[in-house]
C-alpha positions in Angstrom: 0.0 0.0 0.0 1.0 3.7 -0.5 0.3 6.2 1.6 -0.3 10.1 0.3 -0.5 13.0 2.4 -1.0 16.6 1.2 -1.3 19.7 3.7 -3.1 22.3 2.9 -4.4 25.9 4.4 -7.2 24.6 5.9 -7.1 20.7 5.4 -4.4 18.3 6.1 -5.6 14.9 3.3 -4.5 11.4 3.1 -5.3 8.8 0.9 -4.2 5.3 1.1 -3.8 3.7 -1.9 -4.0 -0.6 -2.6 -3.1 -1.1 -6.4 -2.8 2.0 -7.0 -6.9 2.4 -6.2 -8.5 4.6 -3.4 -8.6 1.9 -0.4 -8.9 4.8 2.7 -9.1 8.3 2.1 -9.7 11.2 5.2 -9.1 14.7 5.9 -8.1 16.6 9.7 -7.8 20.4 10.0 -4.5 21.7 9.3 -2.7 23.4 12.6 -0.6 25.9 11.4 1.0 26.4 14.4 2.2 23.0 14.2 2.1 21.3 11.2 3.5 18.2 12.3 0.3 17.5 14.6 -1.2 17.6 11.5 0.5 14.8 9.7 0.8 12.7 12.5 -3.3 13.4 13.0 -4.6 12.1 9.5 -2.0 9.5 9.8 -3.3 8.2 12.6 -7.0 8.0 11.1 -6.0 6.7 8.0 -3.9 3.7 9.6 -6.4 3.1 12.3 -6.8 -0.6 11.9 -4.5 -1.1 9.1 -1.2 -3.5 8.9 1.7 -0.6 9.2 4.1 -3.4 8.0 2.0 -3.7 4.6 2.9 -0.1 3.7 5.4 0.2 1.0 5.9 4.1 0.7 4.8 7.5 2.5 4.8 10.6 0.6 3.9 14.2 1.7 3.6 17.6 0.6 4.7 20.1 3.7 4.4 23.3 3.7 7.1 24.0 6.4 10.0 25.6 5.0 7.1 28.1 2.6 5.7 29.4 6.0 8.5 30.2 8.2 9.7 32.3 5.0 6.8 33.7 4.3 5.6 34.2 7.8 9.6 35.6 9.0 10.3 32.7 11.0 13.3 32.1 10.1 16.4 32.2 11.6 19.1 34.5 11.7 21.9 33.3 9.1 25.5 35.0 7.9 26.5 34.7 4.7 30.2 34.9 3.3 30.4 35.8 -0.2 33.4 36.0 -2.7 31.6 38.6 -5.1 34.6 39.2 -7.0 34.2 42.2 -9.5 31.3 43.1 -11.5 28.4 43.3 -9.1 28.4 46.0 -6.1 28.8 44.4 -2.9 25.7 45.9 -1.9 23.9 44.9 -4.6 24.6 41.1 -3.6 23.8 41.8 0.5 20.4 39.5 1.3 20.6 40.4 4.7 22.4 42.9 7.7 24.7 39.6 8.2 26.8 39.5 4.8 30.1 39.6 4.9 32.2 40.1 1.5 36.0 38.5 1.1 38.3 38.5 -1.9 38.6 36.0 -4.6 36.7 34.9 -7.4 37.0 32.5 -10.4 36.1 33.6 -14.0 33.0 31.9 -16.2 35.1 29.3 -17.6 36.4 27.8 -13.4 39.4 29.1 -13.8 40.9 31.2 -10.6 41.6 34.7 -11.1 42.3 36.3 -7.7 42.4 33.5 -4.1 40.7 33.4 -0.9 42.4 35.9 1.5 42.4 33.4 4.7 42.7 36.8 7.2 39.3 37.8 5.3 37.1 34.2 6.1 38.6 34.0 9.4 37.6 37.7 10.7 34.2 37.7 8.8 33.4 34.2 10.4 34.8 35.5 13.8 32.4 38.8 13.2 29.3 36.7 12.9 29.8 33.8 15.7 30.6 37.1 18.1 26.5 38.0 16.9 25.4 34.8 18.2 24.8 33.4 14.1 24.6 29.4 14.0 24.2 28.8 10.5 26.2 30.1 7.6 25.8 30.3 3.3 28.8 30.1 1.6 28.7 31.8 -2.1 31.5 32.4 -5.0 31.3 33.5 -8.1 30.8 31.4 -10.9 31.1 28.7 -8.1 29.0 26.2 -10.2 32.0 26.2 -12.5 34.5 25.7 -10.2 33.4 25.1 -6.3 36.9 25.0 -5.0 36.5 28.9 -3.4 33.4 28.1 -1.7 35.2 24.7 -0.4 38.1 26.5 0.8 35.7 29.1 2.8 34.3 25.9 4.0 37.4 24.7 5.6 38.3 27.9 7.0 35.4 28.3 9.1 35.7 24.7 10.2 33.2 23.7 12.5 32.8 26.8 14.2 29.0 27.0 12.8 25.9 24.5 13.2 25.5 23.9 9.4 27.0 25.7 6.1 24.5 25.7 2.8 26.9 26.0 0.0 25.8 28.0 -2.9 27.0 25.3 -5.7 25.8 22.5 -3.8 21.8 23.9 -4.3 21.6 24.2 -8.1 24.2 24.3 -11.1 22.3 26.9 -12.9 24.3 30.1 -13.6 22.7 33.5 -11.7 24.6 35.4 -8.8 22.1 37.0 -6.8 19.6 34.1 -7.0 22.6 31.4 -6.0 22.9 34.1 -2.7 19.3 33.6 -2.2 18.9 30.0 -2.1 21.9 29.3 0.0 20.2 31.9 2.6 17.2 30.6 3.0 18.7 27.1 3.1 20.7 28.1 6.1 17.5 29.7 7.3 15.0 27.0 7.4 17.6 24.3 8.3 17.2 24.0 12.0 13.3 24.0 12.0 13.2 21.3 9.3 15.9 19.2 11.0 13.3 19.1 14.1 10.7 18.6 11.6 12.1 15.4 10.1 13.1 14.0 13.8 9.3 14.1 14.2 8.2 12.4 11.4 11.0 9.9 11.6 10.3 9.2 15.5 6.4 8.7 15.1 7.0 6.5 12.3 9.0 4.3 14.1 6.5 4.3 17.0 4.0 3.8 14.5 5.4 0.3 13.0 6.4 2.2 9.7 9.4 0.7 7.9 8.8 2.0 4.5 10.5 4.5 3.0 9.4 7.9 3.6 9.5 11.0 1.1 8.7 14.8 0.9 7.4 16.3 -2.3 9.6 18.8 -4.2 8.5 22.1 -5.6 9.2 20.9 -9.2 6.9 17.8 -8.5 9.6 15.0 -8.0 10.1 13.6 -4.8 13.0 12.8 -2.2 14.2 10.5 0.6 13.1 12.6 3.7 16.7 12.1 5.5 18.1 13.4 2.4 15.4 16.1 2.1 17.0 17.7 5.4 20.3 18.5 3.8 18.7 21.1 1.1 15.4 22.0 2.5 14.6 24.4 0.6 13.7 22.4 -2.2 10.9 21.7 -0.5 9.3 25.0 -0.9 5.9 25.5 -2.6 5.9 21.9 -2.3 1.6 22.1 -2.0 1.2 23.6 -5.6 3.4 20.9 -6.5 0.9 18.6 -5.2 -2.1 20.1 -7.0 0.0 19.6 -10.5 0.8 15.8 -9.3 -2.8 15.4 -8.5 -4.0 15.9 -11.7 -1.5 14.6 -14.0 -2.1 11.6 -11.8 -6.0 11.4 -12.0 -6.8 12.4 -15.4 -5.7 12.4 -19.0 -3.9 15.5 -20.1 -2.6 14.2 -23.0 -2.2 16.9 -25.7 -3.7 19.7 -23.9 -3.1 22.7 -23.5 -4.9 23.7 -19.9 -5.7 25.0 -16.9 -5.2 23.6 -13.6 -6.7 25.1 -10.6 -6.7 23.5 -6.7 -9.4 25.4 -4.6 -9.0 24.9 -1.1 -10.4 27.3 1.8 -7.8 29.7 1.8 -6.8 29.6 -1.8 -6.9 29.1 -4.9 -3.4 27.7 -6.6 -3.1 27.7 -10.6 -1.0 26.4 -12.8 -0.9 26.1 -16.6 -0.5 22.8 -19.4 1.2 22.9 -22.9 0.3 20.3 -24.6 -0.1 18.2 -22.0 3.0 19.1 -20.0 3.7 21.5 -16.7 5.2 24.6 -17.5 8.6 24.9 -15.3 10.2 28.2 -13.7 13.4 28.7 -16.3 15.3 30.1 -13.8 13.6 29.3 -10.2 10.7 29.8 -8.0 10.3 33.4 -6.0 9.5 33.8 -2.4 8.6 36.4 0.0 10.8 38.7 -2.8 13.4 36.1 -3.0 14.7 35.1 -6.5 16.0 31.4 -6.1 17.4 28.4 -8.2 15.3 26.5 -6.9 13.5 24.2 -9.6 9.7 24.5 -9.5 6.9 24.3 -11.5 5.3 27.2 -12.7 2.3 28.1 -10.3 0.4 30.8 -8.8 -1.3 31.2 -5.6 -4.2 33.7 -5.0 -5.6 34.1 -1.4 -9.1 32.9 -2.7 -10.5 30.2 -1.6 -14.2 28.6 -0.4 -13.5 30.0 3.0 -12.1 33.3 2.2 -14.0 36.5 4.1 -16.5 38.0 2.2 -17.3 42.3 3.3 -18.6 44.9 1.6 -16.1 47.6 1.0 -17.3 51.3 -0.3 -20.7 49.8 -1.6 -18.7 47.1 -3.4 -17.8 43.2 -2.8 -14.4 42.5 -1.5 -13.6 38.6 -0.8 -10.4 37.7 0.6 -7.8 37.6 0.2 -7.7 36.2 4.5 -9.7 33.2 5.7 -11.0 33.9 9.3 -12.6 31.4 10.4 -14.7 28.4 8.8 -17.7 29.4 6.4 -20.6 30.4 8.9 -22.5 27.3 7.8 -19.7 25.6 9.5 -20.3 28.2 12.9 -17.2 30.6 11.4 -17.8 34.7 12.2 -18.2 35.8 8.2 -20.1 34.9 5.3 -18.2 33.1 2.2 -18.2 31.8 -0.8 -19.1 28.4 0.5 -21.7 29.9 2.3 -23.0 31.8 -0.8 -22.8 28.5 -2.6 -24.8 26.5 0.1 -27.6 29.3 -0.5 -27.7 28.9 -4.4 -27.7 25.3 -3.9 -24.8 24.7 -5.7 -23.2 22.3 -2.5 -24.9 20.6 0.3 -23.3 20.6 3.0 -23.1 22.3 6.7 -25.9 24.4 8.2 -28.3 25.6 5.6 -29.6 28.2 8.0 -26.2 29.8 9.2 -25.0 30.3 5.8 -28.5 31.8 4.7 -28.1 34.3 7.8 -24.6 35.3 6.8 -25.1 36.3 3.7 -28.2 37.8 4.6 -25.8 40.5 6.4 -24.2 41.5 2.8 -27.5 41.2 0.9 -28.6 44.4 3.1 -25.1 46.5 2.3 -25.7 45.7 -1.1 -29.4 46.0 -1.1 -30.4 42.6 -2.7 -32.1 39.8 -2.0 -30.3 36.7 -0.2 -29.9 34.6 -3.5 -29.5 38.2 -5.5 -26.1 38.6 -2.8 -25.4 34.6 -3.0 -25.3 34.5 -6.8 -23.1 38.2 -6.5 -20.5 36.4 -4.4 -20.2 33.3 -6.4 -19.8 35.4 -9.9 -17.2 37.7 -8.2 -15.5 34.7 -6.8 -15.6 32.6 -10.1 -14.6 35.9 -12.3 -11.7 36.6 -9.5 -10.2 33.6 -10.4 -11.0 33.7 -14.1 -9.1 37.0 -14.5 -6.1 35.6 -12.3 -6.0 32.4 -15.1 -5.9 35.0 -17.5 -3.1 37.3 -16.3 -1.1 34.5 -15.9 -1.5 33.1 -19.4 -1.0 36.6 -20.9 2.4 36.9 -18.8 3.5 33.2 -19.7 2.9 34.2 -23.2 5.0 37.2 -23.5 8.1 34.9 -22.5 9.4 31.5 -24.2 7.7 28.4 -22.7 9.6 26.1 -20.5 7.7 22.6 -19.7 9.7 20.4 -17.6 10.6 18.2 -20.3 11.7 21.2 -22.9 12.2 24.8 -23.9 9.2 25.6 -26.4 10.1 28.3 -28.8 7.5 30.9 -30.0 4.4 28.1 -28.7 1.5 30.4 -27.0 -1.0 28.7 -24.7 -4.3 28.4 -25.9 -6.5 26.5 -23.1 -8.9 25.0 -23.9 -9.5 22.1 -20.9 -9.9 23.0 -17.2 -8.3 20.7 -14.5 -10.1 21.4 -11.3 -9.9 19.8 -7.9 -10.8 20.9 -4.2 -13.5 20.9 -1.7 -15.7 23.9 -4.0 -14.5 22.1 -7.4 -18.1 20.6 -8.2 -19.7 24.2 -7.8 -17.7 26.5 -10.0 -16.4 23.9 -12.4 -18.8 24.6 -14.9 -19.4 28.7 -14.5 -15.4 28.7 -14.7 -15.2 26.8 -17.6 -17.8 28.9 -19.1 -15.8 32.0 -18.5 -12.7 30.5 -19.7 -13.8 28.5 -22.6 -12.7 25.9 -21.5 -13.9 22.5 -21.2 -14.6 21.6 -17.2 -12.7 18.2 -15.9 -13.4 17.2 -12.2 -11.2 14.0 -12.0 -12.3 11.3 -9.7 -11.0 12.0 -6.2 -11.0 15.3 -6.3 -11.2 16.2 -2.7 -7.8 14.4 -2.1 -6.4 14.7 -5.2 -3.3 16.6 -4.1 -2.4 13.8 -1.7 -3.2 11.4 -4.6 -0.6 13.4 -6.4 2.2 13.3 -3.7 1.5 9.6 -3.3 2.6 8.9 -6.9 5.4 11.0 -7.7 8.6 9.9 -8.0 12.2 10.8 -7.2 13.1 13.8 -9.4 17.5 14.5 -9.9 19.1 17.2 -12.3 22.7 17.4 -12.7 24.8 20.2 -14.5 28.1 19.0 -16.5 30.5 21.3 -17.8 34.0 19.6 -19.2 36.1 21.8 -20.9 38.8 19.6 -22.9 41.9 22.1 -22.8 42.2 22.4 -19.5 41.3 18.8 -19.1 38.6 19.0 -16.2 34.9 18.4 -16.1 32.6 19.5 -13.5 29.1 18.4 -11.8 28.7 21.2 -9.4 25.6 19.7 -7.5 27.7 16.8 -6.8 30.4 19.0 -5.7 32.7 16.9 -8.4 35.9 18.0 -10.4 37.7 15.2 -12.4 40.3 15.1 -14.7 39.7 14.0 -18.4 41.5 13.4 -21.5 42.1 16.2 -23.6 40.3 13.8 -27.2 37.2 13.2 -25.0 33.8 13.8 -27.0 30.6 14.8 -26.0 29.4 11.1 -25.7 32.0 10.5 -23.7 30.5 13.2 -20.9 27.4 12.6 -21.4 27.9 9.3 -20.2 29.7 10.4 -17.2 27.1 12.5 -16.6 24.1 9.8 -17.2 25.7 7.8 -14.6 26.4 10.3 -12.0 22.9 11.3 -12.3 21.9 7.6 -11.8 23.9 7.6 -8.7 22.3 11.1 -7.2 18.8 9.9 -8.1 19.2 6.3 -6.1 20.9 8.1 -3.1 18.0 10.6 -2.9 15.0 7.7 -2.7 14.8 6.7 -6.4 14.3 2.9 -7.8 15.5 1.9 -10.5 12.1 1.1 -12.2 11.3 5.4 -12.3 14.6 6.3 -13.5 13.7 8.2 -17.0 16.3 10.4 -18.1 16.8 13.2 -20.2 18.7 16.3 -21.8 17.0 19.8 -20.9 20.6 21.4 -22.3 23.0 20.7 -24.7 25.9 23.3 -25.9 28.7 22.3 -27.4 31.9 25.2 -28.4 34.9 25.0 -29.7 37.5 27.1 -28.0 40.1 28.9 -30.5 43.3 30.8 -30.0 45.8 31.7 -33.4 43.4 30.6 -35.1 43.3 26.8 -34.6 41.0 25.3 -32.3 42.0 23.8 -28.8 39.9 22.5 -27.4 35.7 22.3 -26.6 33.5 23.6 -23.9 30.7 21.3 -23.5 27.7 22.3 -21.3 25.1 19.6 -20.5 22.3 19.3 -18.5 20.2 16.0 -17.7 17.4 15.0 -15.5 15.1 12.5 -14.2 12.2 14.3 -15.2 8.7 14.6 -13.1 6.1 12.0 -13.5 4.7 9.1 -11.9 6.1 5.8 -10.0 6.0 2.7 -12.8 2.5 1.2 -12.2 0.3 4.2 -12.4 -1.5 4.4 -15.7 -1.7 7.2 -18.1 -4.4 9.9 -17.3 -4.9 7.8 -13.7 -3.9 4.9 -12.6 -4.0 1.8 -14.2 -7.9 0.1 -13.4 
């Protein structure tokens, strides 16, 4: 059996699957105070008078590390940076705590000016004295030759609790966002760490041996020990989820589309070409922070079914704060559920109490109770319409990235709607009507995110850059620099880099059945001097790409 959890703003869901069909499925309210009560809460319904031992794999969607960012509960992290020339130092500071030292490599790895060890030594002396535990160590061009941010590493010894190495997070090329992610790495590292000890020690008191694994923001999953080294891949892991979900429940094939996950407190979008995600080029953002962290391309609007509805200046205003339940479910304001209940559209919760509520706004707005119900729910369907649209327009004014390739001059033209959540089965249709879209409610809607996270599988990306004159080829995620033969070919380091990706894929939770591989880059140069050519630069980047464990059928699961 596999075992999916998914936790959302207002609902933590599990669903327990038995060849690969629905066996158990439950939701508990999500405490956001404590998200781990959460987990271990719908995993103890879900299991209640199950076989532990006959569970093969846990996967969940946590939305941890994207809450103490967004909410500023992080903690307090110095950076040391080798920002060589170029860039302002002050351009590159993320925070009060950055320290800047000298040295820096060029874009081709090769050293230009060293590490000053007086510099890392008084800068790492400077931040223990302000009572700073964790550390991010970034150099320039660092992805093409770590050996500056390793020697900072050695310099500060042990001296700090952890150090997040810029190189170490993503191979991709970008300064400021490589500063980024190797801050908020540091930043979320000791609250994740407790995190995982939790999970880990209720598992074991639970009877669970199977292997246990958190889903990534680009939809791919990872061993949960190995998840705590680089937690901040697992930010906007929950959008994730709602992509997983659907790819996972219904047939996409071909399509270009709309996906949209409704929950209580919002409403999280995310677009199809031809059948595929779309995929951040260059990372996901959060809280202002440009990363390198691979995600899918999403959007989350703070809509949802429970979402406040006032009256603002004579006009509607919903969200974008839940406060409460919907007031057919005893919560202080009316909302869209509520409005919904009236209309008749769902049938759930106290009739009467929702009636009342929005009987409040129909008298602001002078209508009728049903004239104020139908008001809300058009508002609320046209909110998230025009959202859908905004982000199609934006995503067409820039090249296309799926996560399997880079789609030049392809605009999106949706024409199916994916939809899933508690309010999916009420504004399906009056969304698809406004989108033009053709309305999908896959089976298992309601849990469809932890569906999702149940079935992914272990996602890995490597970056190899071999330059044949100097003899060297590097995989900076794996912090690895070899030595090669000057006559080696392309097909040579591609292999190289196949197998190392093989390797990082197994050690973070993969089997052997889900490894599909690919190239996402390929860029091959010759390097000339006087006129005859020395050698070649060859840039590659592979992946096991997103998708589903082997088992699950196309569109669903296999019946």
């Amino acid at each position: 059996m596999i075992l999916g959890i998914d936790v959302g703003g207002t609902h933590t869901d599990a669903v327990l699957l038995e060849n690969f069909q629905v066996r158990k499925k439950t939701k508990v309210p999500t405490n956001q105070l404590r998200l781990v009560s959460s987990l271990i809460g719908v995993m103890d319904e879900i299991l209640r008078d199950e076989n532990p031992a006959a569970i093969e794999r846990v996967v969940f969607s946590t939305t941890l590390s994207t809450n103490a960012i967004v909410q500023g509960k992080t903690a307090r992290v110095g950076m040391i940076v080798a920002s060589g020339p170029g860039l302002a130092p002050e351009d590159l500071r993320v925070s009060e705590d950055t320290r800047f030292v000298s040295g820096y490599v060029s874009n081709r790895g090769i050293e230009v000016a060293p590490i000053k060890k007086g510099e890392v030594e008084a800068a790492a002396s400077d931040l223990k004295a302000s009572g700073i535990a964790h550390l991010g160590v970034v150099g320039k061009f660092s992805t093409r030759n770590p050996a500056h941010e390793n020697e900072i590493g050695e310099l500060v010894g042990n001296g700090f609790g952890h150090v997040s190495f810029g190189h170490r997070l993503s191979g991709n090329l970008n300064f400021r966002r490589r500063i980024a992610t190797a801050f908020l790495n540091a930043s979320v590292f000791d609250l994740y760490q407790q995190f995982v000890g939790e999970i880990l020690e209720f598992a074991s008191r639970a009877g669970i041996a199977a292997p246990i694994y958190i889903l990534k923001a680009d939809g791919g999953t990872v061993e949960i020990r190995r998840s705590a080294e680089q937690p901040v891949q697992t930010i906007l892991s929950g959008p994730a989820a709602s992509v997983m979900g659907i790819l996972s429940l219904a047939d996409c094939s071909g399509a270009d589309g709309v996906i949209l996950d409704m929950g209580g407190t919002t409403t999280d979008i995310a677009l199809l070409a031809g059948g595929a995600p779309l995929l951040e080029p260059l990372g996901v953002t959060i809280e202002g922070h440009r990363t390198l962290i691979r995600g899918l391309k999403t959007r989350s609007i703070g809509l949802g079914g429970d979402s406040r509805v006032r009256v603002d200046g004579g006009k509607l205003v919903i969200g974008p704060r839940r406060e409460g339940p919907a007031a057919a479910f005893g919560g202080p304001w009316p909302t869209p559920t509520d409005a919904m209940i009236v209309l008749g559209l769902a049938q759930i919760g106290d009739a009467a109490k929702a009636e009342t509520a929005v009987l409040e706004t129909a008298g602001k707005l002078n209508l009728t109770v049903t004239q104020a119900a139908r008001a809300i729910f058009e508002k609320t369907c046209g909110d998230i319409a025009a959202a859908v649209g905004t982000m199609v327009e934006e995503v067409n004014n820039k090249p296309v990235y799926t996560i399997h390739e880079l789609l030049e001059g392809r605009k999106l033209s949706p024409s199916r709607l994916f939809i899933v959540g508690g309010p999916s089965a009420a504004v399906a249709c009056r969304l698809g009507e406004i989108l033009g879209c053709e309305a999908v409610i896959p089976r298992d809607a309601e849990v469809a995110n932890a569906f999702g996270a149940a079935l992914a599988r272990t996602t890995a990306e490597i970056t190899i850059l071999a330059e044949t004159e100097r003899g060297s080829l590097t995989i900076a995620e794996e912090g690895l620099q070899m030595k090669i033969p000057a006559h080696f070919t392309r097909r040579d380091i591609l292999r190289i880099g196949m197998e190392k990706l093989r390797e990082r894929a197994i050690r973070l939770g993969a089997r052997e059945s889900d490894i599909e591989t690919e190239i996402v880059e390929d860029q091959e140069f010759n390097m000339v001097r006087g006129f005859h050519t020395t050698g070649k630069n060859i840039r590659l980047k592979v992946q096991v790409k997103p998708g589903v464990i082997a088992g699950a059928g196309k569109g669903g699961v296999t019946p």
